[in-house]
C-alpha positions in Angstrom: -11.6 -33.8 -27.9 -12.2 -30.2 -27.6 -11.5 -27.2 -30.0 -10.1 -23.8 -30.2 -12.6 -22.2 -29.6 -14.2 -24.3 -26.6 -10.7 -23.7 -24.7 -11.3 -19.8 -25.3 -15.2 -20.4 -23.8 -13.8 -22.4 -20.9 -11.9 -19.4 -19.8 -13.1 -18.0 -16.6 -14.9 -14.1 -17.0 -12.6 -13.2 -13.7 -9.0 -14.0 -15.6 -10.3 -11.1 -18.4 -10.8 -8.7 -14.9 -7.3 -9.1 -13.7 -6.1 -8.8 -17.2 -7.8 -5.5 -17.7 -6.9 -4.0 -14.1 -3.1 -5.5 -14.4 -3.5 -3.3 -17.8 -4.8 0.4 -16.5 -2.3 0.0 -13.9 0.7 -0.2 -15.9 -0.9 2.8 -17.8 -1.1 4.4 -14.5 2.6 3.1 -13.8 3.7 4.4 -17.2 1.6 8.1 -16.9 3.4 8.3 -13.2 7.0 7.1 -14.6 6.6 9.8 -17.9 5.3 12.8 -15.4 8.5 12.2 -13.0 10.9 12.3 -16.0 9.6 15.2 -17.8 9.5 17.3 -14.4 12.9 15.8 -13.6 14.1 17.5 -17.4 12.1 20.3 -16.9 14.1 21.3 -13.9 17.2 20.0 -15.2 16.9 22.8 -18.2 15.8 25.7 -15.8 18.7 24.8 -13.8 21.7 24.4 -15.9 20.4 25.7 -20.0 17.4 28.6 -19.5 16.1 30.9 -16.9 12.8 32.8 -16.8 13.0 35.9 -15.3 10.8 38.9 -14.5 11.7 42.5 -15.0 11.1 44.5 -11.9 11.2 48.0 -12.1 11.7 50.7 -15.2 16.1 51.0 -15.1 15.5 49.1 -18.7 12.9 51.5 -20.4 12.1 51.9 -23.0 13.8 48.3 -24.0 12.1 46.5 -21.2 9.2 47.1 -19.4 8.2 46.4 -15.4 6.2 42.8 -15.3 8.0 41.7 -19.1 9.0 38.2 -18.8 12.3 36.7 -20.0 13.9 33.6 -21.2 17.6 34.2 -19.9 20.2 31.7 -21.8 22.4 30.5 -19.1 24.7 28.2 -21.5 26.2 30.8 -24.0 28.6 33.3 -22.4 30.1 29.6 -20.8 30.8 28.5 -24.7 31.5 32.0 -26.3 32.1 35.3 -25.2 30.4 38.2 -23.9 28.9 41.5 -26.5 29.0 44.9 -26.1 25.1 45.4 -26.1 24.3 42.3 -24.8 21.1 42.1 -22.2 22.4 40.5 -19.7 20.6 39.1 -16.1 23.6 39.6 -13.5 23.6 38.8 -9.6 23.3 42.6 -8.3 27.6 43.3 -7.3 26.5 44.3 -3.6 24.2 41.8 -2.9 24.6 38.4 -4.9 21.1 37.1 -4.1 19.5 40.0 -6.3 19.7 39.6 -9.8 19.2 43.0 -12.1 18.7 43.0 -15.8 21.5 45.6 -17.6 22.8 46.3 -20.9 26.1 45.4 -21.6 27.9 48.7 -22.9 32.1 48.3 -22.1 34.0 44.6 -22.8 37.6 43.9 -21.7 39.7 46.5 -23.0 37.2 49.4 -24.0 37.9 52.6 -23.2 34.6 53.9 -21.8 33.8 57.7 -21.0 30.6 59.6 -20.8 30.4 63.7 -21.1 26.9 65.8 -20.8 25.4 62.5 -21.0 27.0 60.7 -24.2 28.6 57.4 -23.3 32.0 57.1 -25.4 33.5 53.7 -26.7 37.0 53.6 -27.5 36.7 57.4 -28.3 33.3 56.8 -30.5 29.9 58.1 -29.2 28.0 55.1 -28.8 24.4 55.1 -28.0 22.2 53.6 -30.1 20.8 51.3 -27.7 17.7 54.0 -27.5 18.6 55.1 -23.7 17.1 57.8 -22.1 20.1 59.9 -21.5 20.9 62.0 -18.4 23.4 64.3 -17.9 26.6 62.6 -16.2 29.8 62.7 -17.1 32.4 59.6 -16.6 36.1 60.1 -16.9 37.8 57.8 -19.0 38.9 54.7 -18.0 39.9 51.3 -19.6 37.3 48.0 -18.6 39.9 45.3 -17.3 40.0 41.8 -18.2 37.3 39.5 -17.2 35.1 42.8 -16.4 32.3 44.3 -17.7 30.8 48.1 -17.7 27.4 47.8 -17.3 24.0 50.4 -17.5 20.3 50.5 -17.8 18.6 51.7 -20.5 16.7 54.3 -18.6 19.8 56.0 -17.4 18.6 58.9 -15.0 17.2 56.1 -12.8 19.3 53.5 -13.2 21.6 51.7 -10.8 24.3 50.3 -12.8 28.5 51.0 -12.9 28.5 54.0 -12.3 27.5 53.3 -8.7 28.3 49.7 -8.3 31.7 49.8 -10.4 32.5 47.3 -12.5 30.7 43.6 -12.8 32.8 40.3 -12.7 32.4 37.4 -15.6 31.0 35.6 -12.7 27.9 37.6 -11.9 26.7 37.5 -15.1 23.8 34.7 -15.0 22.9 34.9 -18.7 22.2 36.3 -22.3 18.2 37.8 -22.2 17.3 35.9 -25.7 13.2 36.5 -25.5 10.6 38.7 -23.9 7.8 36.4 -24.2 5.1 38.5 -21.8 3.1 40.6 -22.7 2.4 39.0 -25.8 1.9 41.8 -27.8 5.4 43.4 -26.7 7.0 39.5 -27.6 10.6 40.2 -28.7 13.7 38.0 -29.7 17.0 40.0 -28.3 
């Protein structure tokens, strides 16, 4: 009659191998399976929640700087509505492949003018967004429904609605929420 502990000792050394290789690959299985998902999620949230973007050019100076990096919220202007003031990253009106970074300045019903410069909201100057200002003047006009007057912060070089015209609810890709890059310029909007 044998024991406990002579079964255990009659267990052949090669049994432990195969137990130990079955082992690291299903730790290999399960590092594989875990990096497949959290790519998978990863892309699903730059797809459909958040967008990083890069600011190219100076139309958003001083607010934004050429090389800042952004996280864009892509998820909020489809559960609430659009600001007067808002950073927004828009597909470029002329060319939807291009995206630009503006400042919205004129909702859905505004009245927006500009004289020597000053923008005017519903008959109010309204500029204390820190623009650089230039020296244009806008006749007044009322923003339509489901529209928005856009400009850049750096107005004597930007391209904004007063060349392109108006912008469309649809071109706008999403809310700028954080400047993240440089670090030392890190910002939540």
């Amino acid at each position: 009659m044998s024991s406990a502990t002579d079964r255990h000792e009659a267990v052949p050394a090669a049994t432990f191998v195969l137990s130990n290789r079955r082992r690291r690959r299903s730790h290999a299985g399960r590092f594989l399976l875990d990096a497949l998902l959290g790519a998978s999620l990863m892309v699903v949230v730059h797809v459909f929640f958040i967008q990083v973007s890069v600011v190219k050019g100076n139309s958003m100076e001083p607010c934004l700087h050429d090389g800042d990096r952004l996280v864009v919220d892509r998820v909020s202007y489809s559960l609430g509505g659009v600001g007067r003031g808002d950073v927004v990253v828009m597909r470029y009106p002329r060319n939807p492949d291009v995206d630009f970074v503006k400042r919205i300045v004129g909702i859905p019903g505004d009245r927006i003018a500009m004289d020597d410069g000053v923008l005017y909201v519903n008959g109010a100057p309204c500029d204390d967004y820190g623009s650089i200002h230039d020296r244009q003047d806008l006749a007044e006009f009322t923003v339509p429904e489901a529209q928005f007057f856009v400009l850049g912060d750096n107005r004597p070089i930007s391209c904004d609605s007063r060349e392109f015209g108006l912008v469309a609810q649809d071109l706008l890709k999403g809310k700028v929420r954080v400047r993240f890059w440089p670090l030392a310029n890190a910002s939540v909007f």
